[in-house]
C-alpha positions in Angstrom: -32.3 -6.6 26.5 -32.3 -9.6 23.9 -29.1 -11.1 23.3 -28.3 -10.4 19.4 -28.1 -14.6 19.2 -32.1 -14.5 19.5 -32.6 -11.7 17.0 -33.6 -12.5 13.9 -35.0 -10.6 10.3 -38.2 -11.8 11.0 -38.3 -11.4 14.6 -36.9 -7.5 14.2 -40.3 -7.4 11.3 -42.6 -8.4 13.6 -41.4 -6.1 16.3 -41.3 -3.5 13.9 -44.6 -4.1 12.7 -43.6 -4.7 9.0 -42.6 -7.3 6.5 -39.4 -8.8 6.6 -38.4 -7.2 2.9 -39.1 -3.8 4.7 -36.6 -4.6 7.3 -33.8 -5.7 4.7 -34.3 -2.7 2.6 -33.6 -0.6 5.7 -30.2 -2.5 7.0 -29.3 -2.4 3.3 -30.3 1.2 3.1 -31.9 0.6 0.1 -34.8 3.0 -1.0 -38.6 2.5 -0.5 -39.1 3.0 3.0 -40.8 6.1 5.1 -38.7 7.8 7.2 -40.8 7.3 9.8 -41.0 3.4 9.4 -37.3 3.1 9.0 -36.2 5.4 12.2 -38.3 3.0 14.2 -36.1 -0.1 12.5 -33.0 1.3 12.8 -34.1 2.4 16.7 -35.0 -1.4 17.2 -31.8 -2.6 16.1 -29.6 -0.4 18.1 -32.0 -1.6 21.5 -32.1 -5.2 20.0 -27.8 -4.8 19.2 -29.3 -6.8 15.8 -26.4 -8.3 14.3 -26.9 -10.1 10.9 -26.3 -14.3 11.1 -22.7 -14.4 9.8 -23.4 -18.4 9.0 -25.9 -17.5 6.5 -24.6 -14.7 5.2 -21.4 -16.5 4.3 -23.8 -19.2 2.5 -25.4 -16.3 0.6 -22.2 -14.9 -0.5 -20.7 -18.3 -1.1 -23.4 -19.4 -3.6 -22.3 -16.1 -5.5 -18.2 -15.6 -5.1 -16.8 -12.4 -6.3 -13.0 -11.6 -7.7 -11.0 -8.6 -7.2 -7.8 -8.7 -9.0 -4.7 -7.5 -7.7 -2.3 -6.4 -9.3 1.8 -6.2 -8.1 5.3 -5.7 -9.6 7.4 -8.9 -10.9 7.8 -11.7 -7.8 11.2 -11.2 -7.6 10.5 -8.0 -6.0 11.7 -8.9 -2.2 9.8 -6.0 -0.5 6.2 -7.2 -1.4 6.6 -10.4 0.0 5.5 -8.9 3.4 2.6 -6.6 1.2 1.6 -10.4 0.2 1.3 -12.0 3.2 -1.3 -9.2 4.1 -3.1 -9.7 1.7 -3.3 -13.3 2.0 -4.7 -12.6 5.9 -7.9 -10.5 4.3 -8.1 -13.2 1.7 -8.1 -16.3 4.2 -10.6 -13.6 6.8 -13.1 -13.7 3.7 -12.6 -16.3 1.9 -16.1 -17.6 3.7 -17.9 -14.9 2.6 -17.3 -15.8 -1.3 -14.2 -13.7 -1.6 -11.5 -14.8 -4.3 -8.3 -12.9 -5.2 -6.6 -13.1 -8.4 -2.9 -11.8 -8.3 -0.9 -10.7 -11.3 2.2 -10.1 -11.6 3.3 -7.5 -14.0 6.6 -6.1 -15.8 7.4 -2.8 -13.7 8.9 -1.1 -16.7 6.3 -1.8 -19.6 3.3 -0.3 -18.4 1.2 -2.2 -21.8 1.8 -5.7 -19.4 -0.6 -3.8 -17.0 -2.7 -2.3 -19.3 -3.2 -5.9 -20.9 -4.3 -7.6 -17.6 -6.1 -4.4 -16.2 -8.7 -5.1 -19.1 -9.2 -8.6 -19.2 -10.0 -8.6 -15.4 -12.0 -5.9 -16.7 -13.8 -7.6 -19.3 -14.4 -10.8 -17.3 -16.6 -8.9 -14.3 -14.3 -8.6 -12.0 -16.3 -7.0 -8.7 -12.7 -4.8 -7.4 -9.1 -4.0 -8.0 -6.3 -3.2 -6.2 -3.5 -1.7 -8.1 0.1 -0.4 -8.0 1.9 0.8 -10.6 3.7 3.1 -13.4 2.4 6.3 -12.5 1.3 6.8 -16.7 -1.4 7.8 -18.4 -2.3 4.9 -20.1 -2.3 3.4 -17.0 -5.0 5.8 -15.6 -7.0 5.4 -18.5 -7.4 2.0 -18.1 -8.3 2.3 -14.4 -10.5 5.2 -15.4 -12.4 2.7 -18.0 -13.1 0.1 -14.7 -13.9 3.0 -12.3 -16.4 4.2 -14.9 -18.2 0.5 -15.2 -18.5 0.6 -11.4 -15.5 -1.2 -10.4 -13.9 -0.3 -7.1 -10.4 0.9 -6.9 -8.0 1.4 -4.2 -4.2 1.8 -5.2 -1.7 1.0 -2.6 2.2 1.6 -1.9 2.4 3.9 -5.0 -0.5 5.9 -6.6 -1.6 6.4 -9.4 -2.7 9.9 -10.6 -5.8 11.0 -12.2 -7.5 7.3 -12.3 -10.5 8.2 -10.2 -9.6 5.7 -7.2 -11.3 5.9 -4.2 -8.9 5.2 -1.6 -4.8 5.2 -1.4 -3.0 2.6 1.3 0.7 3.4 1.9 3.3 5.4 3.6 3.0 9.0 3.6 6.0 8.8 0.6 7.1 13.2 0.7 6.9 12.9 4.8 9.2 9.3 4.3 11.9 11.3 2.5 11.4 14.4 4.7 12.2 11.9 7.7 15.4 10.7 5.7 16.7 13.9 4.9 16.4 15.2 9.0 17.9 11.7 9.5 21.1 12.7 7.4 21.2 16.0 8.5 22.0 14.8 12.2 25.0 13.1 11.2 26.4 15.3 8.3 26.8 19.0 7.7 24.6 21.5 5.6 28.1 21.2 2.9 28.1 17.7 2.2 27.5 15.9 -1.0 24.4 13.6 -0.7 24.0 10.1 -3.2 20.3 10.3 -3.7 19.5 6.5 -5.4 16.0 6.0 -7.3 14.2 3.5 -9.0 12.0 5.0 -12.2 11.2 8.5 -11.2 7.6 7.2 -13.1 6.5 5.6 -9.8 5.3 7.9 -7.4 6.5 6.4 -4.2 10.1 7.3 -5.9 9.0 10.8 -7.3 7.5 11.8 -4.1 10.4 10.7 -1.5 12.9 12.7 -3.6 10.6 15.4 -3.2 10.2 15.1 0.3 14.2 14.6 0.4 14.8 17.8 -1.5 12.7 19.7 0.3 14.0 18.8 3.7 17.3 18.7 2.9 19.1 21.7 4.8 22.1 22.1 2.2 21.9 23.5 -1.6 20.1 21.9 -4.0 23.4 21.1 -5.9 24.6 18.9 -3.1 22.2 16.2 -3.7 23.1 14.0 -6.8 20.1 11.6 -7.9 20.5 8.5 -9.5 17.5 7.4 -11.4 16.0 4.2 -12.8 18.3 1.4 -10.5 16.8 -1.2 -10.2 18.8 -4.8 -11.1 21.8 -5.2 -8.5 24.1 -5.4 -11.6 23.6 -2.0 -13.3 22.8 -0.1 -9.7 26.4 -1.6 -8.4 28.2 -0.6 -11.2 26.4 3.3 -11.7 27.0 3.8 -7.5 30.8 3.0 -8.1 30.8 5.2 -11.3 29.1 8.0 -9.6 31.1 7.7 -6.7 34.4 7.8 -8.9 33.0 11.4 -10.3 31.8 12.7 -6.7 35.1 11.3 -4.6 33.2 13.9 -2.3 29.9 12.2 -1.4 29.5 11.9 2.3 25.7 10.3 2.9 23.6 7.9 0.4 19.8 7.9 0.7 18.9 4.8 -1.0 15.1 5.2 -1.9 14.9 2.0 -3.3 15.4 -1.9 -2.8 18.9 -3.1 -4.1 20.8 -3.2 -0.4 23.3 -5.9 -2.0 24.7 -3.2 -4.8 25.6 -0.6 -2.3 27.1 -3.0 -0.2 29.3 -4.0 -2.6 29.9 -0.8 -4.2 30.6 0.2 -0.8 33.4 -2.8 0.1 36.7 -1.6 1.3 36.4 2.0 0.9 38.8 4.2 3.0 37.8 6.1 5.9 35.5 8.3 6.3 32.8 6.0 6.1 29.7 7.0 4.2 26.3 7.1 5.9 23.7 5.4 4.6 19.6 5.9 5.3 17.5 3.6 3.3 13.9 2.0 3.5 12.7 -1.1 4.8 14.1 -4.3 6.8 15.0 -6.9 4.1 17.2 -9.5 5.7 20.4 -7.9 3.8 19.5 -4.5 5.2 18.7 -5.8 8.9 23.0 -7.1 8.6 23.9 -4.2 7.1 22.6 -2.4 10.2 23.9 -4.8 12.5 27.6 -4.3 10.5 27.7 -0.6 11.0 27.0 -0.2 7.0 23.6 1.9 7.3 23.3 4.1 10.0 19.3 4.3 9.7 15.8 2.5 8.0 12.6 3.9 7.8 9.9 1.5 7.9 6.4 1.3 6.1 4.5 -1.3 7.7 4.2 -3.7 4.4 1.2 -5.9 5.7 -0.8 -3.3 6.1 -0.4 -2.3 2.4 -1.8 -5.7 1.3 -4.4 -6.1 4.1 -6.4 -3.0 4.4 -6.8 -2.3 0.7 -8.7 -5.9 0.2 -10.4 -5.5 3.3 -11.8 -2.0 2.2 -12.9 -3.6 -1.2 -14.3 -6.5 0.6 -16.3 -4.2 2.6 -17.4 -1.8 0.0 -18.7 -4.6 -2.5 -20.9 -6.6 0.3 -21.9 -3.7 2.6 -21.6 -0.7 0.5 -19.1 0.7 3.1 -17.9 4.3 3.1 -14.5 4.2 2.4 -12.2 5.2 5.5 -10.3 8.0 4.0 -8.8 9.0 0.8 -5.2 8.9 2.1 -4.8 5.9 4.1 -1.5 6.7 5.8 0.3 3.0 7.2 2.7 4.3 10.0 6.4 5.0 9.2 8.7 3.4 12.0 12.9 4.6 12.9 14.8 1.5 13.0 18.2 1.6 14.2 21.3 -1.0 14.9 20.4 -0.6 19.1 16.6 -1.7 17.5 17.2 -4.9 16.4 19.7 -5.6 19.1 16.8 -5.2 21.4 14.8 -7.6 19.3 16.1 -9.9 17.6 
């Protein structure tokens, strides 16, 4: 057999017995060939293992750079750092291929910011977008609008509903609260109180992890008090001690969302019984609180793979037309205990 290194376009024509256009119309799967002349292509490149010169398809792509805008929540939101840095790997993978990123950071509370920036990247031809968000109709509509001029979408870490994307990267959110509500039930009976704390119930990654929680929860429904919209360490501090003041009884907090610093300190020099803690991620103040004794359990989401896979699924889309890998694109959730980071450090 050939080594692919020797094959070329016009080398696979003349094999083929047909012009070099023919050959690229086939690899594109393009229209305008028989079926007959393009099963004997498509045979000759599986024999030939045909792989495309990378060198000048970079060149190609390069004369002809493409944007797809990204967009994420405010900077000061710790958590995406890690979503960043994947994305900055596709990014740097493609940049030789003609790939450029824009990121935007936008308000996480006033969905017009979004809206606003969603349709000037729209205006100005951008090729894809990747998109978190207010789950909002306003934001759908605009999504629907760059969907409807052709514009790939994939939405990662929390979806959006009824925008017509083609692809969602991030945790399976109801199984992540379903896996924090089994996690409190081994340490706590079916009669305690449980501190459920939210960001805006607007985002789905929020709505549906206290719906997974609620469901798998193995006491009443009226043992599980939610706390919505917390976000700011301030006013989450101060509504945890408030809250705690009215349910003296609360034995376990799930904390759905970021703020580790506010429940540490709304926790400080409470009298035994401790209260057990489950929460999300490994920021460094959640990886000490562990290591303290503070939270007994953190569910993991894999954050690199949110930022990676969703630009290398548009990348691959937009120069190879690409079936998308699935519409749920599940990143794997991972247990991490005190013993856990003992072990690696």
């Amino acid at each position: 057999m050939l080594e692919h290194g020797n094959i070329t376009i016009k080398k696979l024509a003349e094999m083929a017995g047909v012009s070099r256009g023919t050959v690229d119309r086939v690899l594109n799967d393009r229209p305008g060939v028989s079926p007959t002349v393009r099963e004997r292509i498509l045979k000759l490149e599986v024999e030939l293992n045909y792989r495309p010169n990378q060198a000048a398809k970079a060149l190609g792509f390069n004369k002809n750079p493409f944007v797809i805008g990204i967009l994420l929540p405010p900077k000061e939101v710790e958590f995406f750092e890690g979503v960043r840095a994947g994305v900055q790997a596709a990014a740097t993978e493609y940049q030789d291929f003609g790939l450029r990123i824009e990121e935007h950071f936008v308000s996480d509370t006033e969905v017009s910011e979004a809206v606003a920036v969603l349709e000037d990247l729209i205006e100005r031809g951008v090729k894809g977008l990747m998109v978190t968000g207010i789950d909002h109709p306003q934001m759908a509509q605009a999504l629907q609008r760059a969907v409807g001029k052709g514009i790939p979408l994939v939405t990662y870490n929390s979806d959006i509903a009824n925008c017509a994307r083609a692809c969602f990267v991030g945790q399976d959110l109801v199984q992540s609260g379903r896996i924090a509500a089994e996690l409190m039930a081994k340490m706590l009976p079916p009669t305690a109180k449980i501190l459920v704390v939210t960001s805006s119930l607007q985002f789905q990654a929020q709505k549906q992890r206290l719906e997974g929680f609620q469901a798998a929860w193995h006491g009443a429904s009226k043992t599980i008090v939610v706390l919505e919209g917390l976000d700011l360490h301030t006013m989450t501090e101060q509504t945890i001690r408030q809250a705690l003041v009215e349910h003296p009884d609360v034995e376990g907090i799930y904390l759905s969302v970021s703020p580790m610093r506010a429940v540490l300190s709304a926790l400080k020099n409470r009298p035994e019984p401790r209260i057990r803690v489950v929460c999300n991620d490994l920021l460094p103040t959640t990886r000490q609180a562990l290591l303290d004794g503070v939270v007994d359990f953190t569910i993991l989401q894999d954050e690199f793979q949110q930022g990676y896979r969703p630009l290398r699924y548009l990348f691959e889309k937009i120069t190879a037309d690409h079936p998308w890998p699935r519409e749920l694109d599940f990143v794997e959730s991972t247990i991490v205990i005190k013993e856990t980071l003992r072990r690696n450090p």
